[in-house]
Steps between C-alpha positions, in 0.01 A plus 500: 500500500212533292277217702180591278629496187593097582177484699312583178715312250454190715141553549458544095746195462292302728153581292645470169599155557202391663301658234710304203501201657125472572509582134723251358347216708195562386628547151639148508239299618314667179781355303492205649118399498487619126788255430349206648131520510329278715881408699652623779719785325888442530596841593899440554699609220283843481535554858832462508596757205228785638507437885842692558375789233268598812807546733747654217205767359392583861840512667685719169179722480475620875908528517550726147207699610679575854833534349330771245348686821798539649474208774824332384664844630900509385493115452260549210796399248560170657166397541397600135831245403354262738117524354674442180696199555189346646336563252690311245533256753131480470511467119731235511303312724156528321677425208638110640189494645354465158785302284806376786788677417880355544698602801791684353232711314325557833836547703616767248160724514504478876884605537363816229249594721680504818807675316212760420424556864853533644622743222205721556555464869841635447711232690857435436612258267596280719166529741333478197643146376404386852172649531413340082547192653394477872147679265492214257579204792222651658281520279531159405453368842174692489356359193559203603241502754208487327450127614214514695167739548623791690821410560648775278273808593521416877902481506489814276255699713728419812840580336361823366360607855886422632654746207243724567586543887826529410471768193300710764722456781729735270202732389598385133183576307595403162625166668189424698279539217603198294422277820206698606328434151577146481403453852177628396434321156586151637253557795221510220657233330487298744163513528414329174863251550416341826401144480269424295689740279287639238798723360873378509850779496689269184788588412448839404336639827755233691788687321371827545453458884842318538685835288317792656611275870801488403595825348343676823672314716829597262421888497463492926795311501742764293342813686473375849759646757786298585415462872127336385699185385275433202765283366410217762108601554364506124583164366360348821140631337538276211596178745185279365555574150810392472522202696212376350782524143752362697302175614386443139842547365664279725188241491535494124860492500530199707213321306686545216155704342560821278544804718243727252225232487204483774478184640274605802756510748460823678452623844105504468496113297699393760259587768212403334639155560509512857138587458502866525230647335577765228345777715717376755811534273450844419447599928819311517660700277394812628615410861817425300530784344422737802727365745751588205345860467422566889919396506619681218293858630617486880909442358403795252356721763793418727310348780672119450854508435597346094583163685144442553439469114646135493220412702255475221770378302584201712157428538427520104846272438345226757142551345651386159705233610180329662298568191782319306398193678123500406487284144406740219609275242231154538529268257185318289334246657673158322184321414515058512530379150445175364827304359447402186632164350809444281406534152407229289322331782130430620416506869322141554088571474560778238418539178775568229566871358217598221232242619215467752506337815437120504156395723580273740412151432173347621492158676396226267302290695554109558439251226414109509742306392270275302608530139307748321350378108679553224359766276377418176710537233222710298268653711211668280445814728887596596459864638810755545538680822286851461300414126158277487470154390440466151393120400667348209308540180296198354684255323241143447715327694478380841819739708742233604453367831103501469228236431270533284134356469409276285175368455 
């Protein structure tokens, strides 16, 4: 087995991504400080379209350029199909990254893709419809773990390390490179992906990583002698991926939510109720993921018997029915509102519709009850409330009422 030409296509997948991602973050936070001067920049919806470009560019690069060198050995046909695929895979997901695309359009590119890598890996036809869609449920599963910082990369780096053990337990170079690369480019992604993120996969780096998983573990799988029992010790690797589908699936299904729209009821939500913290979700994961892998590579290498596989699987099955009883699905708060009255009525004390609220009344102080004068019937200076007094004017006549001198 050519071990340095996948020691140096993993080292130069490893730098590449490192290198691009150190770029693009600091490429973004340009973006983002030019777009909102004086703000804290938003930074999410560039992030998410160029973060998984770092894993796709480094990843692709290092494995074409060992596959051209000859590292890919006789398996250099399957793995150029399977660099392919991903790559549209990629495309597609950069592509709903930017403007969401429907679901049949999506299903139908990723069923092209993986049809790509099985007919260039020469399986049967009937292999082949079986490996298109084990590839594209997969897959799926995959992408759907970019929920959390981490999460995705750290799953991926562990899966990859189980294929790879198991590719070179067969000394299979064109099959351990795909692994060995991706290994190798999600190490450096992770370095800029761990929480705080500063880069995040999307969908087109979480595609990528779930294809070139899945089409690896496809390839061991159809060239692996009979008495490795690859049949029961592959899909073991892929344990935490898809139960994490299956608890959203059934979570949705019994809330009675649509099964293609995130509600934030995955594995790593769900823990970050019970007060996990999000690096905490993604160690969880990988413990997850490598009792799946350690499993899956000891039944492969024939040192467990296949029975031990439902191990893992009994363990993920009771992992998701406990999840299923965290609440993922919480209500609004119902605020207290205050009932209003029937209409065409006025509380007592308020004021009706269109006018201003009435002062209360002051208290009129007590009166005597002696009989007050009678006003005069023509008094000369009668004033109006708010004008001055104005006297009457002159008329050579005593005012009625009045006395006047007379000498």
């Amino acid at each position: 087995m050519n071990v340095l030409g996948i020691i140096a296509s993993g080292a130069a997948a490893l730098f590449i991504t490192v290198v691009l991602a150190k770029g693009v973050r600091r490429a973004t936070l340009r973006a983002g400080a030019a777009h909102a001067p004086g703000a804290r920049p938003s930074r999410a919806g560039v992030v998410r379209r160029l973060g998984g470009t770092t894993v796709v560019l480094g990843v692709g690069a290092a494995a074409a350029a060992g596959t051209g060198l000859g590292a890919a050995g006789g398996s250099g046909r399957a793995v150029t199909g399977l660099l392919a695929g991903a790559a549209i895979m990629a495309a597609l997901g950069l592509v709903h990254d930017v403007r969401p695309l429907g679901v049949p359009l999506r299903a139908v590119v990723q069923t092209a893709a993986a049809t790509l890598a099985v007919c260039l890996a020469g399986l049967t036809p009937v292999a082949g419809v079986l490996a298109v869609t084990g590839i594209v449920a997969v897959t799926q599963a995959f992408a759907l773990l970019d929920t959390s910082d981490g999460a995705l990369a750290v799953v991926g780096t562990v899966t990859a390390a189980g294929l790879l053990v198991c590719a070179a337990l067969d000394g299979r170079t064109g099959l351990a490179l795909p692994p060995a690369v991706l290994l190798a480019g999600l190490v450096g992604f992770l370095l800029h992906n761990w929480h705080p993120a500063r880069i995040r996969p999307g969908m087109g780096g979480s595609l990528f990583t779930g294809f070139v998983l899945a089409s690896s573990g496809v390839l061991i799988l159809a060239e692996a002698p009979p008495e490795r029992a690859a049949w029961a010790a592959l899909p073991v690797l892929a344990t935490v991926a898809l139960a994490d589908t299956a608890l959203v699936l059934v979570s949705r299904r019994r809330a009675a939510r649509p099964l293609f729209q995130d509600c934030g009821d995955h594995t790593t939500h769900r823990l970050r109720r019970l007060r996990v913290t999000v690096p905490g979700a993604a160690v969880l994961l990988g413990l997850w993921a490598g009792a799946g892998a350690l499993t899956g590579t000891l039944v492969y290498a024939e040192v467990l018997h296949p029975a031990f596989v439902l191990v893992p699987v009994a363990g993920s099955a009771a992992a998701v029915v406990a999840l299923l009883r965290i609440p993922a699905y919480v209500a609004p708060p119902v605020t207290a509102t205050r009932r209003r009255p029937p209409t065409g009525t006025v509380p007592a004390g308020a004021a009706p519709a269109g006018t201003s609220p009435r002062p209360a009344p002051k208290p009129v102080p007590a009166v005597s009850e002696s009989p007050a004068p009678a006003p005069s019937t023509a008094d000369p200076t009668r004033t109006t409330p708010g004008r001055p007094t104005v006297p009457p004017p002159p008329t050579g006549r005593p005012a009625v009422g009045v006395t006047a001198d007379r000498g």
